[in-house]
N, C-alpha and C positions, 0 to 999 in steps of 0.2 A: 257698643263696647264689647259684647260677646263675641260678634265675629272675629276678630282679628286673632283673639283666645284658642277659637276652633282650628282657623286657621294655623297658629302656632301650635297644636296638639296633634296636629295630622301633619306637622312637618313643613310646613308648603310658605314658610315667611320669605315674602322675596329677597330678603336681603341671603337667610339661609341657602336659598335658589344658589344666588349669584356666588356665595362663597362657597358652595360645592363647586359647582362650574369652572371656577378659578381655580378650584383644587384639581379637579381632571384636566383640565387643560395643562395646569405646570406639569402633573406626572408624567401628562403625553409629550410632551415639550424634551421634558429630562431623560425619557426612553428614546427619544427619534435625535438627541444628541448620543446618545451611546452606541443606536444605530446604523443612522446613516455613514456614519464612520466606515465601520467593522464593513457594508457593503460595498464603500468604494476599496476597502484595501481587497477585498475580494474578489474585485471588477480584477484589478489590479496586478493582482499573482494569475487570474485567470488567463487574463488577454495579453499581459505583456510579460510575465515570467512563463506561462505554459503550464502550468503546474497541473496534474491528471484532476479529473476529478474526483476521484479516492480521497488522496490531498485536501484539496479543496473543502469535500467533506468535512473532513478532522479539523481543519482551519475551524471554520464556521461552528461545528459545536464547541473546540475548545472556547472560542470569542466567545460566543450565546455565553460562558459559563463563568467568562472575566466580566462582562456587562454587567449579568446579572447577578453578579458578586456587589458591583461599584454602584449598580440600581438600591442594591440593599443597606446600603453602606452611606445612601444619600447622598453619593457624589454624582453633580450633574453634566458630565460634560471631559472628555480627555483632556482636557487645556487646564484642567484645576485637580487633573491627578497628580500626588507628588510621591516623591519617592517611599514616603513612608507607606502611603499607603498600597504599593508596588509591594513593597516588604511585608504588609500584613495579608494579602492576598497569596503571596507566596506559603507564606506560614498554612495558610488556610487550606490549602493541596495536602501541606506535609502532616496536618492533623484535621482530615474530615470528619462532620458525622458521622457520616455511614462509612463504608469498609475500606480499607488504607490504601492509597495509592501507591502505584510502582514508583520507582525512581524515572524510570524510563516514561510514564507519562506523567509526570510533573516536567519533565525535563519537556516535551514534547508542547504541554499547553506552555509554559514559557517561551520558550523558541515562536508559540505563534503572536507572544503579548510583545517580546521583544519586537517582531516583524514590525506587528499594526506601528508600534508608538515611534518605531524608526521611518517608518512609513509616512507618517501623518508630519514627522517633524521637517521631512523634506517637503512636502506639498505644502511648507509653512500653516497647517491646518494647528500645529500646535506651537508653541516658541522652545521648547525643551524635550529633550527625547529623555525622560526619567527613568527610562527601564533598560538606559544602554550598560547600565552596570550590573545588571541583575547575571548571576552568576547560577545557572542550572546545578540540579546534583550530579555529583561523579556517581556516572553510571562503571558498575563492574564488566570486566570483558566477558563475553558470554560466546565462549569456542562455538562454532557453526556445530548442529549437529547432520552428520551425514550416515549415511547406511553404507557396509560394504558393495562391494562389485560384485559378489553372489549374492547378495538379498537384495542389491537392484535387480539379479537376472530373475531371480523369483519371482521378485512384482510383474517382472513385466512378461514371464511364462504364465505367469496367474493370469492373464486378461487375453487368452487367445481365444478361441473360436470365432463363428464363422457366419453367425448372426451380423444384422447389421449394427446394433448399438456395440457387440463386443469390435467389430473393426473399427469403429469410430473412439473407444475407449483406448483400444492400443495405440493409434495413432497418433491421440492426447498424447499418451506417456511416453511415449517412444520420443516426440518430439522435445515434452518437458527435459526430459535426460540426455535427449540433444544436444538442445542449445542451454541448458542452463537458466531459461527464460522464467523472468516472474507467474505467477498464474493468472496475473489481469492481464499480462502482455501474450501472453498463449492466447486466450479466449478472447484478446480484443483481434489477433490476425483476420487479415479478410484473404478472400482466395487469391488473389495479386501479390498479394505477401509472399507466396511462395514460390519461387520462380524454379520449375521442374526444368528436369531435361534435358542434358543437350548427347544423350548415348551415352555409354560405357569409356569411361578413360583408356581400355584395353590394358591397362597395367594393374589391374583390380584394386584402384584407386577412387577418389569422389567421379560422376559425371558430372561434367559440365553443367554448370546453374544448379548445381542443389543447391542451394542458399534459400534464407527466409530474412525479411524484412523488418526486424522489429522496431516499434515503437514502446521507448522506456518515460520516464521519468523525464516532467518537461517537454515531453515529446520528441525528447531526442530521439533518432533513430539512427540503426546501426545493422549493420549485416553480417549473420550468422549462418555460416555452414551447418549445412544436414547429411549427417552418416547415412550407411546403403541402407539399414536396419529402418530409421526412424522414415525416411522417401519412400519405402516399399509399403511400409505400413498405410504415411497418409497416400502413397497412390492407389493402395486398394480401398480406401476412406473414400477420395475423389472419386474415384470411377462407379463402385457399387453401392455406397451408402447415401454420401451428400444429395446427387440427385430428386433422390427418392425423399429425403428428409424433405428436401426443397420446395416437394409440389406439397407438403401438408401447410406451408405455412407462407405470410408474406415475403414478396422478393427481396433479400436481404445479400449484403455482399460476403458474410460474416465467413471462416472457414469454417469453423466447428458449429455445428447444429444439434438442437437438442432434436426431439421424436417428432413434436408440435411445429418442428421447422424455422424457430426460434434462433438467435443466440444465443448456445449454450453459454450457461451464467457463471459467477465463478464459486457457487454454493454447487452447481450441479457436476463444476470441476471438481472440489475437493470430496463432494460421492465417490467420482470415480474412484480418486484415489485409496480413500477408505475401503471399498469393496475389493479393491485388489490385494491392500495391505492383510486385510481377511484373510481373503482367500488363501495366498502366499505363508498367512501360519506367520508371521513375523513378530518376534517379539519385543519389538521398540517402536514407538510414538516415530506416524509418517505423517508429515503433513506437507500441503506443496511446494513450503519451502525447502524438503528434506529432497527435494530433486534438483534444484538449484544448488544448494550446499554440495550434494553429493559430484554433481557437474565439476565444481571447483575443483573439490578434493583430490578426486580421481584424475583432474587433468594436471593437476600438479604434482601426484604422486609418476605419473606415466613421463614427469620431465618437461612440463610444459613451462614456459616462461610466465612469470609471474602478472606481466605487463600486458601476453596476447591474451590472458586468462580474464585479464582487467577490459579487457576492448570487449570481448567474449560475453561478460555480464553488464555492460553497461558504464561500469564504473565512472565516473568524473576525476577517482582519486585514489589511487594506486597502494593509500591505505588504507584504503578500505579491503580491498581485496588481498593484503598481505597479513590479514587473520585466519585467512586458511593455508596459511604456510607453518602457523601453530601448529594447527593440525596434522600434517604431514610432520613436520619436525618431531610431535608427542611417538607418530609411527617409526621415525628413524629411532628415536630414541631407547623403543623398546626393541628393537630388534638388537642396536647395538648391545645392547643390557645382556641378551638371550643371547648373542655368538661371540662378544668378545671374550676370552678366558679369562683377562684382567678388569672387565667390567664393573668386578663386584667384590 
């Protein structure tokens, strides 16, 4: 009669055995239902929407953070989420624990919750899409910030010399301010991407084939002209720097290389930027989107059509790209202010 006693003081009663076992088992059960989901919808955007994987990225931690909300929550499975509880998860963004969320990534992990459940309701994985009315927060317009045309010439007189990392740092920038290009889409170009050359226009115009290749969002890609400035830079890059970069490290098709021969990253991109913005003495926040923005601006203060400006960044939506016409408009506006005599 003792034994059995010992046995149930050291834990080990097999009935105890089997009802732990049934308890890990249902948990693993009710994780690999919140799961395998959130994976195929990220097969999903992967393979058949394109979607970068930056993207991708943000997807999947946002989801890990809607699961493991609905794990805790003890709901097992999307097929038995219902709206309320859509609505208490939302709540639960707009008041966390720890330090408050922006508007802009509340709005951003909904946009991914909306996806998945609109997702799974079409591959009939669920019978109801419950989060089709879920309604983000109005995010405020937030004006592009861009730098002048003399504190772009700064940055990019700050980064001359005659070193090979400073030829290869101009070249970055010179191209960023190019084309207007994201900084994952700069540092993802491979050397193909850039298609040099074909002689001088003789009317000191573009030559022939200056164009570069990009790949945006989705993978769309699009083709963007390269000024005489930004070609002279990457062809002093191509001929005396890459090379050399190229025997330190494996055969890579990448254009921009870091020292190690590498992929230059896009952490070792926004160095560059910073050390230029140093050096230049500037006193306003640059960061690599402040070359894109500034692209815009400037090409629509010089009279550019709103719509080539739109093909020029990638755009899908031509309002997206008519928030830098704000900006131009805030400069008309002050000028008119400053010369008209009845202005004021």
């Amino acid at each position: 009669m003792g034994e059995p006693a010992a046995d149930e003081a050291a834990g080990g009663s097999p009935a105890g055995g089997e009802a732990a076992a049934d308890g890990t088992a249902a948990a693993g059960a009710a994780r690999a239902a919140l799961t395998r989901p959130v994976d195929g919808y990220l097969r999903h955007i992967t393979v058949e929407r394109g979607l970068s994987a930056n993207t991708v990225a943000a997807y999947r931690r946002d989801l890990a953070r809607y699961g493991g909300w609905l794990d805790a929550e003890g709901v097992e499975g999307f097929g038995v989420v219902g709206e309320n509880d859509i609505a208490a998860f939302t709540r639960s963004l707009r008041t966390p624990e720890g330090e408050p969320m922006s508007p802009s990534s509340v709005a951003r992990i909904l946009s991914a919750v909306r996806g998945l459940h609109r997702f799974l309701a079409e591959e009939g994985a669920i019978d109801t899409d419950v989060a089709r009315e879920v309604k983000p927060p109005k995010l405020a317009m937030r004006l592009p910030k861009a730098i002048t045309i003399e504190q772009m010439d700064r940055m990019l007189a700050a980064t001359g010399g005659d070193d090979p990392v400073a030829l290869r740092d101009r070249a970055l920038l010179e191209l960023l301010y190019a084309t207007g290009a994201r900084i994952s889409e700069v540092v993802g170009l491979d050397v193909d991407d850039v298609r040099g050359g074909g002689g001088d226009s003789g009317d000191g115009g573009m030559r022939t084939g200056d164009l570069v290749r990009v790949t945006g969002k989705g993978s769309k890609q699009r083709v963007v002209p390269v000024g005489s400035y930004a070609r002279d830079a990457l062809d002093a890059y191509l001929v005396r720097v890459r090379p050399v970069f190229a025997t330190r490290g494996t055969a890579t098709p990448a254009l921009f290389l870091g020292i190690r021969g590498q992929r230059l990253s896009r952490q070792g991109a926004w160095l560059v930027i910073q050390a230029a913005a140093e050096r230049a003495h500037l006193d306003v926040h640059v960061s690599p989107h402040t070359f894109r923005h500034s692209f815009a601006t400037h090409l629509l203060q010089g009279g550019a059509d709103v719509r080539v400006v739109q093909d020029l960044l990638g755009h899908s939506s031509v309002a997206t790209t008519q928030i830098y016409t704000h900006v131009t408009a805030d400069t008309l506006i002050d000028m008119y202010l400053t010369a008209h005599p009845r202005a004021r």
